[in-house]
C-alpha positions in Angstrom: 12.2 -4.0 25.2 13.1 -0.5 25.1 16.9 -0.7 24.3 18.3 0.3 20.5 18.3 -3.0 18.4 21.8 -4.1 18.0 22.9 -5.8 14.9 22.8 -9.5 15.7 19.1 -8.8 16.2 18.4 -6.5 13.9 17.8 -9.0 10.9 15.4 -11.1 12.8 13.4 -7.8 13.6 13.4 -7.0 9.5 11.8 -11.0 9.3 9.3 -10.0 11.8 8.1 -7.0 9.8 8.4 -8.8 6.9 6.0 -12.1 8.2 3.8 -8.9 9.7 3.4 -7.2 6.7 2.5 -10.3 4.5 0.2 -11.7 7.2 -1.9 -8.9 6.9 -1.7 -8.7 3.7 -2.7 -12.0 3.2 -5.5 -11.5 5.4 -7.2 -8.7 3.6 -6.3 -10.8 -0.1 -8.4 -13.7 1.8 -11.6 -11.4 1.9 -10.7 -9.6 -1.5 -13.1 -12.3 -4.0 -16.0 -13.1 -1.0 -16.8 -9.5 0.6 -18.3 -8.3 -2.8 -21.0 -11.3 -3.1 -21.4 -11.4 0.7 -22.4 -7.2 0.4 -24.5 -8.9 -3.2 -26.0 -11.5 -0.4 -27.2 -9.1 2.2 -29.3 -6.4 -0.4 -31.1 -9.9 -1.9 -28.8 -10.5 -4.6 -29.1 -7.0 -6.8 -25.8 -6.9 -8.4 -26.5 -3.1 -9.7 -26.9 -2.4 -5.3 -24.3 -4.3 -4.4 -21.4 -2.4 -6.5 -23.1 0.7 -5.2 -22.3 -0.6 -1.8 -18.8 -2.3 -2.9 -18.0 1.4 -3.6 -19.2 3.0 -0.7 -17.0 0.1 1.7 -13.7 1.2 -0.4 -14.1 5.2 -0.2 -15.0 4.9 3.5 -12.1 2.9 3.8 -9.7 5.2 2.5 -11.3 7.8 4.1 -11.3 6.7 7.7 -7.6 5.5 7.0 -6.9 8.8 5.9 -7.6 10.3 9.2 -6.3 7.9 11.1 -2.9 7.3 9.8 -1.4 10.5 11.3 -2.8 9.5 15.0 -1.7 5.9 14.4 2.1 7.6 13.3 2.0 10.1 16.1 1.1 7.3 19.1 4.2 5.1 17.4 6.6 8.2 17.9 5.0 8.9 21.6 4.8 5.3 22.6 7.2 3.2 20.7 6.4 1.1 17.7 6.0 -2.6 18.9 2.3 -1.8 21.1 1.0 -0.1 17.9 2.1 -2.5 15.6 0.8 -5.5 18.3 -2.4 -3.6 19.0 -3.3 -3.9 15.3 -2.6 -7.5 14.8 -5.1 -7.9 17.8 -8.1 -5.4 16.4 -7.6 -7.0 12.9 -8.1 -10.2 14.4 -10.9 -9.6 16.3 -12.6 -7.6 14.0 -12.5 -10.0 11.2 -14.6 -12.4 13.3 -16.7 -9.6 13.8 -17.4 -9.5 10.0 -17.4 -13.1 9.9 -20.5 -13.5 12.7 -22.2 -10.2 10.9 -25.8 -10.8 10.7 -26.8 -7.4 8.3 -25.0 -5.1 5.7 -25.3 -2.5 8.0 -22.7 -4.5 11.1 -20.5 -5.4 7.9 -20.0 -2.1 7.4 -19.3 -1.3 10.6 -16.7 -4.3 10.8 -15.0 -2.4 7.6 -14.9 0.9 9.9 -12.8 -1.3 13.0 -10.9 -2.6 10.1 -10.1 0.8 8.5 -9.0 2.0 12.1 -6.7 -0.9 13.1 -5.1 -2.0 10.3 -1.7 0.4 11.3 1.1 -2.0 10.7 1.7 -0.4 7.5 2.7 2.7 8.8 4.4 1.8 11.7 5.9 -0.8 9.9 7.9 1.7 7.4 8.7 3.8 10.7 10.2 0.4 12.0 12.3 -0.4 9.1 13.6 3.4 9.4 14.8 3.0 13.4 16.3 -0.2 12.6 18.0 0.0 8.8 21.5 2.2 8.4 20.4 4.6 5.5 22.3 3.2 2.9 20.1 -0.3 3.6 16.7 1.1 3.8 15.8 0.9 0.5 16.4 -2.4 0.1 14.7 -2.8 3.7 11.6 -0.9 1.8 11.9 -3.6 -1.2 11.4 -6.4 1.4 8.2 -5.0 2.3 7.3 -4.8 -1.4 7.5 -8.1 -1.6 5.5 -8.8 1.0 2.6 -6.7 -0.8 3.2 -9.0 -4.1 3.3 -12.4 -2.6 0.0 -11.6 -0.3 -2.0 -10.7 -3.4 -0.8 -13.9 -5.1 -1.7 -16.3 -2.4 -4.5 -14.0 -0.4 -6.9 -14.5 -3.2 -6.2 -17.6 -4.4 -7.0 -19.0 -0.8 -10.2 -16.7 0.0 -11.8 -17.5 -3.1 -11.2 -21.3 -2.5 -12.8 -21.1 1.0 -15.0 -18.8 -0.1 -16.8 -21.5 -2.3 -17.4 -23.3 0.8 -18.7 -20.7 2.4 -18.6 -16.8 2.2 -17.6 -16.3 5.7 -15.0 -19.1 5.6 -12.0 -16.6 4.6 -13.2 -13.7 7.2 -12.5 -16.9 9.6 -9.2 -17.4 8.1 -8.2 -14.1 8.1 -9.1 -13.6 11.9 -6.6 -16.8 12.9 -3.7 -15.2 10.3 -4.1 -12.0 12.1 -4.3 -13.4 16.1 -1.2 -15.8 15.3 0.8 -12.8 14.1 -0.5 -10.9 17.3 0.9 -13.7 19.3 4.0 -14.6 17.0 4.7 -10.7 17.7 4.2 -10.4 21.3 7.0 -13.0 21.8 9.3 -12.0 19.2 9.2 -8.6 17.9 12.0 -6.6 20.2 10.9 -2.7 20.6 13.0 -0.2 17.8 12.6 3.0 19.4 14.5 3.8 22.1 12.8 5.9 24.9 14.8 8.8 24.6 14.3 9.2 21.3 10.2 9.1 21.3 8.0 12.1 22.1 7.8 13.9 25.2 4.1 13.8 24.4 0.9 13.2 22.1 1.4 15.9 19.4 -2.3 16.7 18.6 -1.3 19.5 16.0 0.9 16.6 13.8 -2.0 13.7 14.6 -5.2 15.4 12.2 -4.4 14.8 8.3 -3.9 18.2 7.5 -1.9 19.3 10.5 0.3 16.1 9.1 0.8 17.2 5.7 1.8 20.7 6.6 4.4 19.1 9.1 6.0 17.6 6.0 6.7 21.6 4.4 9.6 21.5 7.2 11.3 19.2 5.1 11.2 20.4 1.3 12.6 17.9 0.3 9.9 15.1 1.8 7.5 17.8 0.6 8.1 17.1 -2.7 8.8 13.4 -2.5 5.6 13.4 -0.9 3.8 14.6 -4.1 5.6 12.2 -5.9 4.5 9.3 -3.8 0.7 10.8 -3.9 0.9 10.4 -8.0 2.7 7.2 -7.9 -0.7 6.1 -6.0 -2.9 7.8 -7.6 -1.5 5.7 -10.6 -1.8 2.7 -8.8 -5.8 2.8 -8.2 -6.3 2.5 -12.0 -5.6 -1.1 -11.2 -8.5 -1.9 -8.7 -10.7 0.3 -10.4 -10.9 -0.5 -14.2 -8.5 -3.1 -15.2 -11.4 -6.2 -14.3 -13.5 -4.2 -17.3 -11.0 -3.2 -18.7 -9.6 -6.7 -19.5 -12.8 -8.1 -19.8 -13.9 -5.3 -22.6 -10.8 -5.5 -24.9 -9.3 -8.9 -24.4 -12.3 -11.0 -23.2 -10.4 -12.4 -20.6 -12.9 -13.3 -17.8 -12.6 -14.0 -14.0 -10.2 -17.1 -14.6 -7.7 -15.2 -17.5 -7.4 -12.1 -14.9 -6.7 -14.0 -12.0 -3.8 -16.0 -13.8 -2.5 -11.7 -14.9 -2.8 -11.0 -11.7 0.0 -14.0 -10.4 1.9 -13.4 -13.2 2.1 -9.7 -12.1 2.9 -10.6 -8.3 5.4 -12.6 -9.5 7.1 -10.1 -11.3 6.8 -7.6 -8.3 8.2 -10.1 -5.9 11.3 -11.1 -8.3 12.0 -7.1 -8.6 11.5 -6.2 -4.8 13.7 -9.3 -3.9 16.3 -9.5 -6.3 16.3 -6.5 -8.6 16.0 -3.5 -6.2 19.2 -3.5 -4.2 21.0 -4.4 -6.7 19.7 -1.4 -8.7 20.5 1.0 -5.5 23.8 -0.6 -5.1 24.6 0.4 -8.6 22.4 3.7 -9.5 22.1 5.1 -6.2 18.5 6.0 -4.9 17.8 9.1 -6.8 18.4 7.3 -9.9 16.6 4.5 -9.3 13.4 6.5 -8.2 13.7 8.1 -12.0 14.0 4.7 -13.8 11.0 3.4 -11.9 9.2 6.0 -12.6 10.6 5.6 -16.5 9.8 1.9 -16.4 6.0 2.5 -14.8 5.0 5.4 -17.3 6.6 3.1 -20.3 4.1 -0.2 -18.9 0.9 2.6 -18.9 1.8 3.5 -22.1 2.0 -0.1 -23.5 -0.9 -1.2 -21.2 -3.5 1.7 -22.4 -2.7 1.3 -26.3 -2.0 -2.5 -26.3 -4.5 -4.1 -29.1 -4.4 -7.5 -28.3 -4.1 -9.7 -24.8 -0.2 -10.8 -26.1 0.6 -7.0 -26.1 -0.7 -6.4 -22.8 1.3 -9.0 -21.3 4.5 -8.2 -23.1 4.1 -4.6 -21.2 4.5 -6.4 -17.3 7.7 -7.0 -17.4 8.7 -3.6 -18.2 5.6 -2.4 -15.9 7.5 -4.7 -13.3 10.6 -2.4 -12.9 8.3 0.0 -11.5 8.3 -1.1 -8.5 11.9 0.2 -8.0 10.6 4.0 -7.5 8.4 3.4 -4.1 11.4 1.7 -2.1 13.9 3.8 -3.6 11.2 6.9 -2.5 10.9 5.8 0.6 14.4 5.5 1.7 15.0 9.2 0.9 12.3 10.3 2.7 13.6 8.5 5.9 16.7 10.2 5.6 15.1 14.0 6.2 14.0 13.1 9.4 15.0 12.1 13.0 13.7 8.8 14.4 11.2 10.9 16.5 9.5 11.9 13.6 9.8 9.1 11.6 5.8 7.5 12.4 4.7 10.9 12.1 6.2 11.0 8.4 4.8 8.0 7.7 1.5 8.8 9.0 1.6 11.5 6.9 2.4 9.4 3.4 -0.2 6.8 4.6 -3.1 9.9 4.7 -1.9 10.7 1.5 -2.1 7.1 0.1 -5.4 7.2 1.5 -6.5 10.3 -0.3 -5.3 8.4 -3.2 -7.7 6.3 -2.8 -10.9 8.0 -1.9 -10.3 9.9 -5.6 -8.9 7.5 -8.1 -12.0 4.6 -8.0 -14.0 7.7 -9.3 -11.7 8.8 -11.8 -10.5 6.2 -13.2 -14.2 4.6 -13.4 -15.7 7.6 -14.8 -12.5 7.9 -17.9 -13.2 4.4 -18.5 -17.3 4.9 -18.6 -16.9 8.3 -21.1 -14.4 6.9 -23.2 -16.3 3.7 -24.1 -19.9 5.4 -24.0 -21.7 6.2 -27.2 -21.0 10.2 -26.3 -17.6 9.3 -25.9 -15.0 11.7 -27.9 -13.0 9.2 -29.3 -13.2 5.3 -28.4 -10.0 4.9 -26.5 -10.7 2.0 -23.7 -7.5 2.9 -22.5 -7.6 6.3 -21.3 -7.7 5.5 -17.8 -4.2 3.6 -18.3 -3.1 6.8 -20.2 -3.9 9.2 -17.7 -1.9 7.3 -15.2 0.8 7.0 -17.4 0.9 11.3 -17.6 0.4 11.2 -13.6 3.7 9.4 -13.3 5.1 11.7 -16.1 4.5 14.4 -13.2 5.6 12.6 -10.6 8.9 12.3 -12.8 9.1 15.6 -12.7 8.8 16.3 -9.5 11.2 13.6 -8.7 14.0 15.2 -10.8 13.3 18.3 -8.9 13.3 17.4 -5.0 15.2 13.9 -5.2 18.7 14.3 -3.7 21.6 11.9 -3.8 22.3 9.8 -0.6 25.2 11.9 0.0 23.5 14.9 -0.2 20.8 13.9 1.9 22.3 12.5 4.4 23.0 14.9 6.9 19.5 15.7 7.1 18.2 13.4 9.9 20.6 14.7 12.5 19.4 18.4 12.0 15.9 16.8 12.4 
C-alpha cells in the first residue's frame, strides 16, 4: 500500500509498530542471559576468555550498526518503510536459527554480524511513527515505543534464562519463531506510511556512510544540537550494561537473583512513565520542557545511584531515575518536526549511528572508571564514579538542551521548509 494512512487506520499502524518493536525486543532479551555462557561454552569454559569475547560481540555490534543505520534510513526514504521494516523481521528470524544451529565461536560471531545488519526496525520504526503521528502526538507516539523497550527487557530475560536452563540454544530458537511470526503478522497487516511522492528520487550514497549522515544533520541546527543531546543521553545509558552487574554486586551484595528482581522493578517503572506519565507531561509542559525535566530527573537518579550507601538508597533513587525517560520521547518528537517525511529515515539513521557510537565507547569507559576507582591505585575509593560521570554527561546534555530545544510552536514550521 502506497497511499497516505488515513486516520481510521492510523492507530492500528501505531499497534503494529508497537508489537514490532517489542517483538524484537523481546527476541534479543531471550538471548541476553544464554549468549555469554554459550561464547563461555565454545572457548572450553574460561570465564576470563569468554568476557574477552562477550566484549568483542558488543563493540562489533555497535560498530557494524553504526554504519549500517544510515543505509538502513536512506533505503526507507528511497523505498518506503514497510519492505525495510518486513525485510528485518525476516533476517532476524533467520539469523537467529543461524546462531541457534552454530557449531563454533567463530559462526556465532558471524551470526551476531547478520544480526547487527538486520535488526533495522528501530530506525525505520521512529521514521514510521513520524509519517504517521500529527506533530503534536509524536511524542507520546515516541513514549509507546519506550514502552515497548521496558516491557521486552522485563519479560525477554526472564523467558531466555528459563529456556536457557534447558538448553542454551533453546532461546536463540525462541527468538527465531518471535521474529518470523512478526515478519508474517507484518506482511498482512502493516499498511505502507510513505507515500510515493514523498520518498527519494534515488539512493542518496552521500547521506547513507555515517559520517556523510551526521554532517546531513548541520542543515538543521536545531537537530544538530538535539542530536548531541541524544548522543549524551546514550552515552549515559551504557553505564547500565556496563558496570551496574559489579557494581551491585561490589556495594550491595546483591547477586544474579537481587539484580534481576532491580531490573523488573526498573522496567516497570519505565513502562508506567512511557505509558501513562509522558503525554500527560507534554500535554501539560510542552516538549521542550519536558526534555529539561527528564534530563533533571535522570542527572538527579545518577546522582542518588553513584553515592547511594546502602541497597534501600539505591532503590529509593528509581523512581526519580524513572522520570527520565520523559527526555528521549520528548527529544525525539522535536527532531521530527525539522524535517520533511523524505528525510525523516535518513534522520533517524543518523541518531541510530550515533546511538551506536554510543555504544562502541561507553563499555570501555565506564568499565575502566569502575576498575580505577576500586583498584588499590585508585585516587579515592568511590565505586560510583561511573554513575557520577553519567550523571555530569546528562548535566551537558541539559545544557545543550536549553540551548537548541525550541517550543512546538516555534518549531513547527520547520518540516515544510525541509
Amino acid at each position: 500500500m502506497n497511499a497516505p494512512i488515513v486516520p481510521q487506520v492510523r492507530k492500528a499502524a501505531l499497534i503494529f509498530i508497537f508489537i514490532t518493536v517489542l517483538i524484537d525486543i523481546l527476541s534479543f532479551g531471550l538471548i541476553i542471559p544464554v549468549l555469554p555462557h554459550l561464547v563461555q561454552q565454545f572457548v572450553g569454559g574460561d570465564i576470563s576468555v569468554a568476557s574477552i569475547w562477550v566484549g568483542v560481540f558488543g563493540t562489533m555490534f555497535a560498530l557494524i550498526q553504526f554504519v549500517t543505520a544510515p543505509i538502513q534510513g536512506t533505503l526507507s526514504d528511497r523505498f518506503g518503510r514497510r519492505p525495510v521494516i518486513l525485510l528485518s523481521c525476516l533476517g532476524l528470524g533467520l539469523d537467529f536459527i543461524f546462531m541457534a544451529l552454530a557449531p563454533s565461536l567463530a559462526w556465532l560471531f558471524v551470526g551476531r554480524v547478520i544480526s547487527a545488519i538486520t535488526s533495522a526496525s528501530f530506525t525505520t520504526a521512529n521514521a514510521y511513527i513520524a509519517d504517521v503521528t500529527p506533530p503534536d502526538k509524536r511524542a507520546q507516539a515516541f513514549g509507546m515505543i519506550g514502552a515497548a523497550f521496558g516491557l521486552g527487557f522485563i519479560v525477554g530475560p526472564v523467558i531466555g534464562g528459563w529456556l536457557g536452563g534447558i538448553d542454551l540454544r533453546y532461546p536463540f530458537w525462541g527468538a527465531a519463531i518471535l521474529a518470523l511470526c512478526n515478519f508474517a503478522y507484518g506482511w498482512f497487516v502493516l499498511p505502507e506510511s510513505l507515500p510515493r511522492e514523498k520518498r527519494t528520487p534515488s539512493f542518496d550514497w552521500a547521506h547513507a556512510n555515517p559520517l556523510g549522515s551526521l554532517m546531513m544533520l548541520k542543515r538543521y541546527p536545531q537537530v544538530f544540537g538535539l542530536a548531541a543531546v541524544i548522543l549524551l543521553v546514550n552515552l549515559a545509558h551504557y553505564v547500565y550494561p556496563s558496570v551496574f552487574v559489579l557494581y551491585a554486586d561490589y556495594r550491595y551484595g546483591w547477586g544474579p537473583q537481587a539484580v534481576g528482581w532491580v531490573l523488573a522493578v526498573v522496567g516497570v517503572f519505565s513502562v508506567i512513565v512511557n505509558v501513562v506519565v509522558v503525554k500527560r507531561v507534554v500535554a501539560a509542559c510542552g516538549e521542550r520542557r519536558t526534555l529539561l525535566i527528564g534530563l533533571l530527573c535522570g542527572t538527579a537518579g545518577f546522582a542518588i545511584y553513584g553515592l547511594a550507601p546502602t541497597g534501600a538508597w539505591f532503590l529509593a533513587g528509581v523512581p526519580v531515575m524513572a522520570l527520565w525517560a520523559l527526555s528521549m520521547p520528548a527529544s525525539q518528537a522535536l527532531v521530527t518536526r525539522q524535517v520533511g517525511a523524505d528525510a525523516q529515515g535518513r534522520v533517524q539513521g543518523a541518531l541510530t549511528s550515533l546511538v551506536s557510537l554510543a555504544g562502541i565507547v561507553g563499555p570501555a569507559l565506564y568499565t575502566g572508571v569502575f576498575s580505577m576507582f576500586i583498584g588499590p591505585r585508585a585516587p579515592a575509593h568511590a565505586p560510583g564514579a561511573p554513575f557520577l560521570l553519567a550523571c555530569t554527561m546528562l548535566v551537558a546534555a541539559g545544557l545543550v538542551a536549553w540551548r537548541f530545544a525550541r517550543t512546538p510552536a516555534a518549531a513547527h514550521a520547520a518540516p515544510d521548509a525541509a
